[in-house]
Each structure stands twice: as structure tokens, then as C-alpha cells.
C-alpha positions in Angstrom: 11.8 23.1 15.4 12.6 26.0 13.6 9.5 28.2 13.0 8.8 29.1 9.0 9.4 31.7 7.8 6.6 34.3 6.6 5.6 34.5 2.7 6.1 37.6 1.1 3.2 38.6 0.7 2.2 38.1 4.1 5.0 39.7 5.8 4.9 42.9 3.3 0.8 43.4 4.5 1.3 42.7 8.1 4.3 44.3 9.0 3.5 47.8 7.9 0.9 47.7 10.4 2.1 45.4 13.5 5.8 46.3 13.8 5.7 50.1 12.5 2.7 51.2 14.5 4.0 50.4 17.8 0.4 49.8 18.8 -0.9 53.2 18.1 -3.5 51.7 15.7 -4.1 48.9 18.4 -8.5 49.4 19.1 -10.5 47.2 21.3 -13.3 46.0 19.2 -16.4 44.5 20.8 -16.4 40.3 19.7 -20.0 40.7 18.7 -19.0 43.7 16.0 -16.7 41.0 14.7 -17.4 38.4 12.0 -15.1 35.5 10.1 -13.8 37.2 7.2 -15.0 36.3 3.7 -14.0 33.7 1.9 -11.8 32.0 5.1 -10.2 28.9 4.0 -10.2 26.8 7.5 -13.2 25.6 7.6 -13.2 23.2 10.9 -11.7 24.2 14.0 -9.9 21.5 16.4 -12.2 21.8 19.7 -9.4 20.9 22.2 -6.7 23.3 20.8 -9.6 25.8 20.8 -10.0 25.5 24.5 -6.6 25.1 25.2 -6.0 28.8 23.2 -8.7 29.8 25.4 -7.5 28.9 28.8 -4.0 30.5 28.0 -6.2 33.8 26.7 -7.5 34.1 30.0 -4.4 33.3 31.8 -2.5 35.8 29.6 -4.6 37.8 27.3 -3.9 38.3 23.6 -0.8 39.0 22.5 -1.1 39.6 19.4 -4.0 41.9 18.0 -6.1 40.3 14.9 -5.9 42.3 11.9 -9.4 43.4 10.7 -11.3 45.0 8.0 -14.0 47.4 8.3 -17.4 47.3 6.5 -20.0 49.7 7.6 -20.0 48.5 11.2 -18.6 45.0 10.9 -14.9 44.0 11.3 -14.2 41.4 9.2 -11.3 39.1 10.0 -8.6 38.9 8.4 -6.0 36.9 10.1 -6.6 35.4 13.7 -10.1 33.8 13.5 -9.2 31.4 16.1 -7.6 33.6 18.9 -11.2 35.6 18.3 -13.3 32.3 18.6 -10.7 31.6 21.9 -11.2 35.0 23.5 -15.1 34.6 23.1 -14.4 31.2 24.8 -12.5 32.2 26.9 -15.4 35.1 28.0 -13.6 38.1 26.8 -15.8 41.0 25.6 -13.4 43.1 23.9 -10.3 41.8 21.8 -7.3 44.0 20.2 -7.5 44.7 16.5 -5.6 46.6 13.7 -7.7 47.6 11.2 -6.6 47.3 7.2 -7.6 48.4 4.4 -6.6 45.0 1.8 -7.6 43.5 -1.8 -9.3 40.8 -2.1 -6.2 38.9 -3.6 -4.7 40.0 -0.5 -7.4 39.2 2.1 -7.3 35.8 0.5 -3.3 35.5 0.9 -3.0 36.7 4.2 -5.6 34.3 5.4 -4.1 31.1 3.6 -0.5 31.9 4.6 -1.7 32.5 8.1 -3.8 29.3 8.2 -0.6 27.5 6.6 1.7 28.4 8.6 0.1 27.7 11.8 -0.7 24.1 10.4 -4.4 24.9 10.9 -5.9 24.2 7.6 -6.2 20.1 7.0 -4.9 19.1 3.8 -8.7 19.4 1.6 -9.0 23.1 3.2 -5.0 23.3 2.0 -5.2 22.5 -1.6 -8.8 24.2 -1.5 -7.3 27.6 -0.9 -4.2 27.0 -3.4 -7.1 26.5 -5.6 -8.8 29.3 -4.8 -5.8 31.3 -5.1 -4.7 30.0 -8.5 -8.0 29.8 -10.3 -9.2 33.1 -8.7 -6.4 35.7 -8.8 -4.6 34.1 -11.7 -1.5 33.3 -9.1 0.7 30.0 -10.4 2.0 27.6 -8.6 5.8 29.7 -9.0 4.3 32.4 -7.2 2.2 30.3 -4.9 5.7 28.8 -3.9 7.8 31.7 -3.3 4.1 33.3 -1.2 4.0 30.4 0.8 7.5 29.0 1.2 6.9 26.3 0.1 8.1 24.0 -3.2 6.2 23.5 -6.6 6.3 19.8 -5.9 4.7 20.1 -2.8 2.3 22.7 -3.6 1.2 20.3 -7.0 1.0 17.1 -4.8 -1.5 19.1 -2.8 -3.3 20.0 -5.2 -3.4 16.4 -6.3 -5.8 15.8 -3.2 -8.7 17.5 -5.2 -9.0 14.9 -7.4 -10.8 12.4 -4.7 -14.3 12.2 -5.2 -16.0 13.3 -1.7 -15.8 9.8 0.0 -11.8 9.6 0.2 -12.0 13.5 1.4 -13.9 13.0 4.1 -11.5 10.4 5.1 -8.7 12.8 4.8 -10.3 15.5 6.4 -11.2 13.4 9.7 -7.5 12.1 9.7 -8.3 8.5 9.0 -6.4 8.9 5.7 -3.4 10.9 5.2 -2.2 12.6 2.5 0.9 10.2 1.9 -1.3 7.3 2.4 -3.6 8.7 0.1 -1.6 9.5 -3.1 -0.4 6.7 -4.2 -4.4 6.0 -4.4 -4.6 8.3 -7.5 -3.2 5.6 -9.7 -6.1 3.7 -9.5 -8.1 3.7 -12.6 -11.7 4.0 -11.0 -13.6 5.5 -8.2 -14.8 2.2 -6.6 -11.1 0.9 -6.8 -9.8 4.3 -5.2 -12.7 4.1 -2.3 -11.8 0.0 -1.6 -8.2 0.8 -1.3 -8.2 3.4 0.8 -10.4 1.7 3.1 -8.0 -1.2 3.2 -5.0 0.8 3.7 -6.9 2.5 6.7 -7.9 -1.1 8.2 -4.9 -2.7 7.9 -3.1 1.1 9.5 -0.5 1.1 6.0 2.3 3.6 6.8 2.7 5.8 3.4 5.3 3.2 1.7 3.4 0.2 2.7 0.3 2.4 0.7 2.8 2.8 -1.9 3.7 -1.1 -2.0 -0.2 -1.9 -2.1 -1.3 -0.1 -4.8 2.0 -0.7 -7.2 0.8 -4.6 -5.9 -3.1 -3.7 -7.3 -1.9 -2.5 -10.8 0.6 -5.2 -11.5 -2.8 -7.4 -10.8 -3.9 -8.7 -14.1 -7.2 -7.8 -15.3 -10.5 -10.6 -15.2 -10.3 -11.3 -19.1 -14.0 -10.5 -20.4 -15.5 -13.6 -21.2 -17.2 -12.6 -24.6 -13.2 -11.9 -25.5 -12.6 -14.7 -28.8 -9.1 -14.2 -28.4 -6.9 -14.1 -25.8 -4.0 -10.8 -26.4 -0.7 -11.8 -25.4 1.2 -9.5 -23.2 4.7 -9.3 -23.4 5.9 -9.9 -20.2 9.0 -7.2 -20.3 6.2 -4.7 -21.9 4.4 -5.0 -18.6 6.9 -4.7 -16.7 7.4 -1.1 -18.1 4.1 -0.4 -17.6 3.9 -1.1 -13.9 7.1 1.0 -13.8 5.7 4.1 -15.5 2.4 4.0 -13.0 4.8 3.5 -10.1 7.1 6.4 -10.4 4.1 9.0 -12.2 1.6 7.8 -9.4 -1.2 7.8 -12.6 -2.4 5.7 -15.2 0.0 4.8 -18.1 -1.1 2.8 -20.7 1.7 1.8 -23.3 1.5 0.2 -26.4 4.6 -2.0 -28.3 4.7 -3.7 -31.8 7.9 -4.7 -33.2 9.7 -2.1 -30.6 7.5 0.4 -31.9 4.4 2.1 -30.3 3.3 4.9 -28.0 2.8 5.6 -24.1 -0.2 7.2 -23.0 -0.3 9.0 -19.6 -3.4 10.2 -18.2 -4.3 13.4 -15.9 -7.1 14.9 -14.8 -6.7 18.1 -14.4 -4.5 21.1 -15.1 -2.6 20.5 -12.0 -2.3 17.0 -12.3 -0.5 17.6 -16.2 1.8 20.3 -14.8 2.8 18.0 -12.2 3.4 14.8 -14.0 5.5 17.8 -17.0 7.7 18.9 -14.1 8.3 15.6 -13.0 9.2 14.4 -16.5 11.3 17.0 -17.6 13.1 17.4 -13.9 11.6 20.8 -13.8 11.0 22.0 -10.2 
């Protein structure tokens, strides 16, 4: 598989100091002078890969140095957490560093593209940190793309995951639920709806389409009419139709309203994320 290659901003911060140097900035720092850094965005580590980094440490040593910052004392980590959490593991006292001077904009991309890149974050800790990035150091999702290497669509349907209420994210963060599985969820109009399916698309082991099949089969279900309801609406069977359509292929709520051909759609969102996603996939921007 071919490796990925590094963002921009990544490879502009890191390069400077690992391929330029030739080691003469390489120190060996004591583990206990070193901490996580601030603000990491992994925050589980898989215990088996963990020991298995370990066991090849010890076997081999580190290859690569982590690259640290220094306050006071304390090297903060920058990028390499789990190759220090391995070494210690692994019983080493000392491990190689290279110390940098960043910003805290670029602490916080070196540590996401690193994490990213190595597939270490799960999908919460993913979206968390394009989050962070975009909310915090006022980087869009263009510039998010062209960091990480990664499209706007894929990047938006990420951040798409933040809007599951704790319950589904635990379900995604332990793997139960993926996020392919777990999109289509979105459409749902409630919590309690989006909680019960998910559930039932993890019981019954739903690949992503068959996900896809069961919830477009949930909101083609017509609603329990409301039995203090005097009249009963009739709903023009081509008009619904449409409506299941629109919610299938904009994975949200559309609610659309016709009277002698006339009328309106609605399409809901709920967030900023969520309306620049369903604009680009509307107007075909990507």
C-alpha cells in the first residue's frame, strides 16, 4: 500500500530539523523529563500495538527521534507520543529527541497530521482535532485539505461524526459502530431514533450499504397519525417519493412542501459543517 504522503505543513516543520541536521541536534532525554504534549489529539492508545512497538524498541531501538519542545525542564511532545510510551514499555531510560521551537497552530498540526497519518487517532479523536484546528486557528476545511491530504468531502463527512450525542460516540470510538455504518444515522430526526438504529445496525452486523438501505427503509416509514388529529392530510404519493429521495442522497432531514406544483423544500443542518457540506454537495463544489 502506498504510504501517504506528508501535509505541508508537516513536512515544512519536520524536515528542517530531521533531514538537514544529520542528527547533530539528536539528545538523549531522560523519559521521566518527558511529558505528552499539550493539547494531543489521540486520546486512547491500542494496548497490543503498544506492546508490539515495544518489543520491536527493544529489539531495535528507536529509529526515529521524537521531536520535542522545551519548557523550563520539561520536554513536551510534539510528535511520537507512542514510540515514548513504547520505549518506557519497553524499559528504556533515555530516548532520542530533537528539540523545536513551534506555534501553537503548529504544535497542533504537526500532532494531528502525525496521528492521521499513522491511522492512530479513531474517527471521534479525528474530527475532534479538525475541530480543534478549524474553530481554534481559524484553518478551513480548503486548507485542512491541502494540510492533511486529504479531500473536503472527506474531511466534512468527518466532521459530521460530531454531531452524535455521546451514546453513538462511544460506540464509534470502541469500534462497534463505524463511521460508514454510522452516517447514514444522521438522517434520523431524533436522538432516541439515532441511538435504536445504530444499535440495530450493530446487532444485526449491517455492512455500510445495508446501514444505508435501513435507514432510507426508516424514513420512508409513515408516521403514527396523532390521534387528537380531526383530519386526516393527504400525502401525495409522487410528493413523498421526492422526499425520501432528497433525505437519501443529502443524508439529513428534508421536509418539502407542494400545492398546485408550488411550494418550498426545507433542508435541515446542524451545524456549520454540516451546511457547508450539504452547499458543496448541492452545488457540486468539492
Amino acid at each position: 500500500m502506498k504510504k501517504q504522503a506528508l501535509g505541508k505543513g508537516l513536512g515544512a516543520l519536520l524536515a528542517n530539523n530531521i533531514e538537514n541536521d544529520n542528527n547533530k541536534n539528536v539528545l538523549d532525554v531522560s523519559i521521566s523529563d518527558i511529558k505528552p504534549g499539550k493539547g494531543q489529539p489521540r486520546k486512547t492508545f491500542d494496548k497490543e500495538k503498544l506492546e508490539a512497538l515495544a518489543a520491536s524498541i527493544k529489539e531495535h531501538g528507536i529509529i526515529q527521534p521524537l521531536i520535542v519542545s522545551k519548557e523550563g525542564n520539561t520536554y513536551y511532545i510534539i510528535a511520537g507520543e507512542r514510540r515514548w510510551r513504547a520505549a518506557a514499555l519497553a524499559g528504556l531510560k533515555t530516548v532520542p529527541v530533537i528539540e523545536k521551537t513551534v506555534t501553537d497552530k503548529e504544535y497542533m498540526e504537526v500532532a494531528l497530521i502525525e496521528n492521521i497519518q499513522r491511522e492512530d487517532l479513531n474517527p471521534i479523536e479525528e474530527a475532534q482535532a479538525y475541530a480543534k484546528l478549524i474553530n481554534d486557528y481559524d484553518m478551513t476545511q480548503e486548507k485542512l485539505s491541502a494540510v492533511v491530504g486529504k479531500s473536503r468531502s472527506a474531511i466534512a463527512n468527518t466532521l459530521r461524526l460530531l454531531n452524535f450525542d455521546n451514546e453513538i460516540a462511544q460506540m464509534i470510538i470502541s469500534g462497534e459502530l463505524t463511521p460508514g455504518q454510522a452516517r447514514p444515522i444522521l438522517a434520523l430526526p431524533d436522538n432516541k431514533k439515532q441511538i435504536n438504529a445504530a444499535k440495530y445496525i450493530i446487532e444485526n452486523d449491517f455492512s455500510a450499504r445495508q446501514a444505508e438501505n435501513y435507514i432510507k427503509e426508516l424514513l420512508s416509514e409513515k408516521p403514527e397519525k396523532k390521534k387528537e388529529e380531526k383530519k386526516e392530510k393527504t400525502i401525495n404519493p409522487d410528493i413523498a417519493e421526492v422526499n425520501q429521495r432528497l433525505q437519501s442522497a443529502l443524508g439529513t432531514k428534508v421536509s418539502l412542501e407542494d400545492k398546485n406544483n408550488k411550494g418550498k423544500i426545507v433542508i435541515e443542518y446542524y451545524s456549520s459543517d454540516e451546511r457547508e457540506r450539504l452547499i458543496e454537495l448541492i452545488t457540486g463544489l468539492k
